[in-house]
N, C-alpha and C positions, 0 to 999 in steps of 0.2 A: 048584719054587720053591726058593731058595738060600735059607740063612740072611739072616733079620732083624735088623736094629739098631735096634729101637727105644729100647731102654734108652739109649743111646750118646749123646755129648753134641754141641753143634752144632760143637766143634772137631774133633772127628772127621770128622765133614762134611765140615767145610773142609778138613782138610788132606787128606782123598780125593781131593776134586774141584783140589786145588789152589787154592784160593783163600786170600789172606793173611786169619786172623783177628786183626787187630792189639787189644795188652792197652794201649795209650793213644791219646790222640787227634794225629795226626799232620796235617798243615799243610792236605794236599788233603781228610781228612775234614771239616777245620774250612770249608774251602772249600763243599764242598757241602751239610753242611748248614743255612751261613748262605744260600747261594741256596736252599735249599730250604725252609727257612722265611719268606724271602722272597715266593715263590712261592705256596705253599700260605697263606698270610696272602691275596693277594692275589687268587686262586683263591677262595677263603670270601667274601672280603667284594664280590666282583663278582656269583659267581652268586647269593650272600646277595640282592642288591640286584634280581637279575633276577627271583627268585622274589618279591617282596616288589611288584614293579612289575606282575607278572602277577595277583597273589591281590589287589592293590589296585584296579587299573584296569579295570571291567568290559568293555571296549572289547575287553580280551585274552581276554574268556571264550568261547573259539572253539573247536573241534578243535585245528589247528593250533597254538595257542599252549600247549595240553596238551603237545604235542611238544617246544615249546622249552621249557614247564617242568619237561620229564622230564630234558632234556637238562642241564638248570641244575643238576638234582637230581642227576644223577647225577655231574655235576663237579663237586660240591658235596659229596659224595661220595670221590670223587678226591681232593680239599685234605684233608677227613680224614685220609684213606687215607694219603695222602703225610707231613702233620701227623706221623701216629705213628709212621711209619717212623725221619723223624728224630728222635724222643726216643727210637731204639730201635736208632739204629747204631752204627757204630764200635768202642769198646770194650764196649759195653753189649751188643752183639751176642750175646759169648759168655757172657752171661749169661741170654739165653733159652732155654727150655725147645724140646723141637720141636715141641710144641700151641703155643707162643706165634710162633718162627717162620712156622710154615703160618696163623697168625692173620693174621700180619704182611703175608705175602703174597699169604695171600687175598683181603684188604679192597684189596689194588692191585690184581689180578688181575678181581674181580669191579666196581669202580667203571669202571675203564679200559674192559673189556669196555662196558659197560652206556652208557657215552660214546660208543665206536664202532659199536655197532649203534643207537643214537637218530639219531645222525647220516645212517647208513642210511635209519631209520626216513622220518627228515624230507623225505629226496633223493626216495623212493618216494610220499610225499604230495603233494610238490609235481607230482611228473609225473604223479599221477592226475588232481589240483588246473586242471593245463594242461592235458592232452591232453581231459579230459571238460569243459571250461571250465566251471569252476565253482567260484562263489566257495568262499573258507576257511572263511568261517561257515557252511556248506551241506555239509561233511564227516561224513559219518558218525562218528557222537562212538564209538559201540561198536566201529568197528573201530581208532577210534584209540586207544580205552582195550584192544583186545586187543595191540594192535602193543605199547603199553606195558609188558602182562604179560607178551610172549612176548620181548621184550628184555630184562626182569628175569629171567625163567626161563633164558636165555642165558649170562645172566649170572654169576648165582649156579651155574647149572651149570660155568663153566671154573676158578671162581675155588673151589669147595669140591672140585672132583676130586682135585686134588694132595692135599689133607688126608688122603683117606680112601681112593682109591685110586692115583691115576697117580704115585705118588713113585717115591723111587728105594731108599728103606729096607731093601725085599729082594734089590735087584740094584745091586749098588754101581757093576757095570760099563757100568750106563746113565745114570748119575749124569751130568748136564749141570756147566757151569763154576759155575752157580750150585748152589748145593748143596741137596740133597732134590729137585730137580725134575728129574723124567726130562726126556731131549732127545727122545722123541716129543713130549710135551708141552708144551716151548716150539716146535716144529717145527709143530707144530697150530695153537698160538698166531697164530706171527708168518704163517703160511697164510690163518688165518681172518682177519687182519687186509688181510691183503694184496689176497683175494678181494671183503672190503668196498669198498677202494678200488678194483677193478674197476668195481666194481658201482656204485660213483657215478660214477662217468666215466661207465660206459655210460650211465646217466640220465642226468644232465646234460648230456649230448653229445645225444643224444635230444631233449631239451628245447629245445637252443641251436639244433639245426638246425628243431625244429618251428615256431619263434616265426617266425625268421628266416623262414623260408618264406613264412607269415602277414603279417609286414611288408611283404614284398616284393609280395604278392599285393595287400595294400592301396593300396601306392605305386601299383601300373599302375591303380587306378581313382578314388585322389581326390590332389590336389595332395601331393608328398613333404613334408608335416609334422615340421621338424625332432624333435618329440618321438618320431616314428619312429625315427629313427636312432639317438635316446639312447635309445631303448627294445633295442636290439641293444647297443648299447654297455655298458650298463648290464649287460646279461645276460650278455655277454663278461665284464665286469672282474667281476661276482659270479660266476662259473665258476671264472676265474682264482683269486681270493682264496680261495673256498672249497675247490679242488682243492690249490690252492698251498701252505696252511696246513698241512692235510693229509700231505701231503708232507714237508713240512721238520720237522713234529711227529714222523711216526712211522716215515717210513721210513728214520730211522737205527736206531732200536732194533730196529725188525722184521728190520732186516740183520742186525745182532747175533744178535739169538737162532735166527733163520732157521741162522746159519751155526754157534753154538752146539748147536743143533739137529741138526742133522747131523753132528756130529761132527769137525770142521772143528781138527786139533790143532795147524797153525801159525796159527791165528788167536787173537791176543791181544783178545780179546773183555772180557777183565775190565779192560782198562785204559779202555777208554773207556763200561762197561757203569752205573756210576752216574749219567753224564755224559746219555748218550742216556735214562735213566730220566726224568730232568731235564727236557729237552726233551718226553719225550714227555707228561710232569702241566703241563708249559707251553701244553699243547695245551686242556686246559680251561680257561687262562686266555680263549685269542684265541678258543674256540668263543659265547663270552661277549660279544667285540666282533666276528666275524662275521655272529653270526646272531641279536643283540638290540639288539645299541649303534648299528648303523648303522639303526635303523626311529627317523625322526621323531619318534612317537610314544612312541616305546619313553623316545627322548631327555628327550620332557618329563616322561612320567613318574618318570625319575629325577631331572630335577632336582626335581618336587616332593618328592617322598619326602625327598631329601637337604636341602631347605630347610626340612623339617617343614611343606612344604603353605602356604611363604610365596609360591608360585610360584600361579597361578591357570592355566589354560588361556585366552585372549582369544576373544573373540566371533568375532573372525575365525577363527583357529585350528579352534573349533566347528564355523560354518560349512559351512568347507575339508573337513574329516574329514566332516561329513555329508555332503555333496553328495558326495563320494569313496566311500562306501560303501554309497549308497544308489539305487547307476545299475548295478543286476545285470541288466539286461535281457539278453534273449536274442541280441542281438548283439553281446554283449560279449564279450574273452575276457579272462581274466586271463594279465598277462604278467608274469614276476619283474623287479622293477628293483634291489632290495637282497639284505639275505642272506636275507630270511623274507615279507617284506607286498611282495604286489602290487600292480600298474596298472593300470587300466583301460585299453584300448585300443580302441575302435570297430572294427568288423569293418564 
């Protein structure tokens, strides 16, 4: 092992790895961090309102909605994460310590992580959810409280490495663009990310083709029931939205550091690397109206909440939701038609 820098300050850092540490605040700082507190304002007070709809509406005390309140949690999390970043950039920068930088980074490292594998998480319940047909309230609550701690322990494990061991403090020559982080370790990163997104395709592709099967098998023995075809349709455009979102969130950053990662020296990575951070904590925003704001119910619960509970639920409403949740017969299967609450479907 080569000589350590610990003592050594974070302009050292920077100007190792090449990175500008600028001493005032210059036009595109002022840029980003007014979107970024934009962002992260907005990120707070959506999953705020998601958690707030889950611990309120007994309706949501399911399995399943443990998943989307982990996921709220953990975006909620993220908005933090991001929050302190920006009362910690620009010029202020070079006035952190490197236990406040790795602090800095940690808390984005380890929220973001804990976003992307919940999302996993949820992709894997649902195709247990379909393939075993059986309802969301009928989920084993223990393994969905383990799936929860084994996402935290993921978590907390990529996001405290860099601290304590995977830097770059003793070997300067592994120093990534961003400074103190070794490029195995974004190289890791943007892998482990990239595998996740495998890994929901392959489910949900799984998924899309098992329904659809189902549909089809139903058509040949009782009349084609337009609510058939919007039950395919439905499953396509939540496929679409949820893969698509995904997408445009994260796989610009995961290029970035992918290519960071490797060691990639005509790639100006720092010029668009705040930018793609941006997009990728925007991704806790829309995980928020994917997979809670588009469920009916979800919807009225928020507006109660937001009216201080001047909104009542209607009889009919009541009704509707009972009869809907209380037909688990064994020829039933459930089918996804939004980002989170299933269909009923007659088999």
């Amino acid at each position: 092992m080569g000589q350590c820098y610990y003592n050594e300050t974070i302009g050292f850092f920077y100007n190792n790895s090449g990175k500008e540490l600028s001493s005032h605040w210059r036009p595109k700082d002022l840029v980003v961090v007014a979107l970024g507190l934009t962002v992260s304002v907005l990120v707070l007070l959506t999953n705020l309102l998601v958690i707030a709809a889950i611990a309120s509406n007994r309706r949501f005390h399911q399995p399943i909605y443990y998943l989307l309140g982990n996921l709220a949690a953990a975006d909620l999390f993220a908005g933090v994460a991001y929050l302190f970043l920006m009362f910690h950039t620009g010029p202020r920068t070079a006035r952190l310590s490197l236990r406040g930088w790795f602090v800095r980074q940690g808390l984005l490292d380890t929220s973001l992580t804990a976003s992307v594998a919940t999302l996993l998480a949820i992709a894997v319940e649902r195709h247990r959810s379909v393939m075993a047909v059986q309802l969301h309230s009928r989920l084993p609550r223990g393994r969905v409280v383990m799936l929860i701690v084994g996402v935290w322990v993921a978590a907390l494990g990529l996001g405290l490495l860099p601290a304590h061991s995977w830097h770059c403090l003793c070997a300067l020559d592994r120093c990534s663009r961003m400074p103190l982080l070794s490029r195995s370790y974004l190289a890791v990163w943007a892998l482990s990310s990239l595998l996740v997104f495998l890994l929901m395709v392959a489910v949900y592709t799984r998924i899309f083709f098992y329904v659809r099967r189902r549909v089809q098998r139903m058509s040949e023995h009782v009349s084609c029931h337009p609510r058939y075809r919007e039950t395919t349709l439905n499953l396509v455009k939540t496929v679409v939205i949820i893969l698509g979102a995904f997408v445009v969130c994260w796989t610009p950053g995961q290029v970035v550091l992918l290519l960071d990662g490797l060691g990639c020296k005509s790639c100006n990575v720092l010029a668009v690397e705040k930018y793609f951070l941006l997009l990728a904590e925007a991704n806790s925003l829309v995980n928020a109206v994917v997979y809670s704001c588009r469920d009916a119910e979800m919807r009225l619960t928020f507006r109660r909440l937001l009216c201080c509970r001047c909104l009542r639920p209607s009889t009919h409403e009541s009704v509707r939701y009972t009869a809907s949740t209380h037909t688990g017969a064994s020829t039933r299967i459930m089918l996804p038609e939004n980002g989170h609450s299933l269909m009923d479907s007659t088999l």
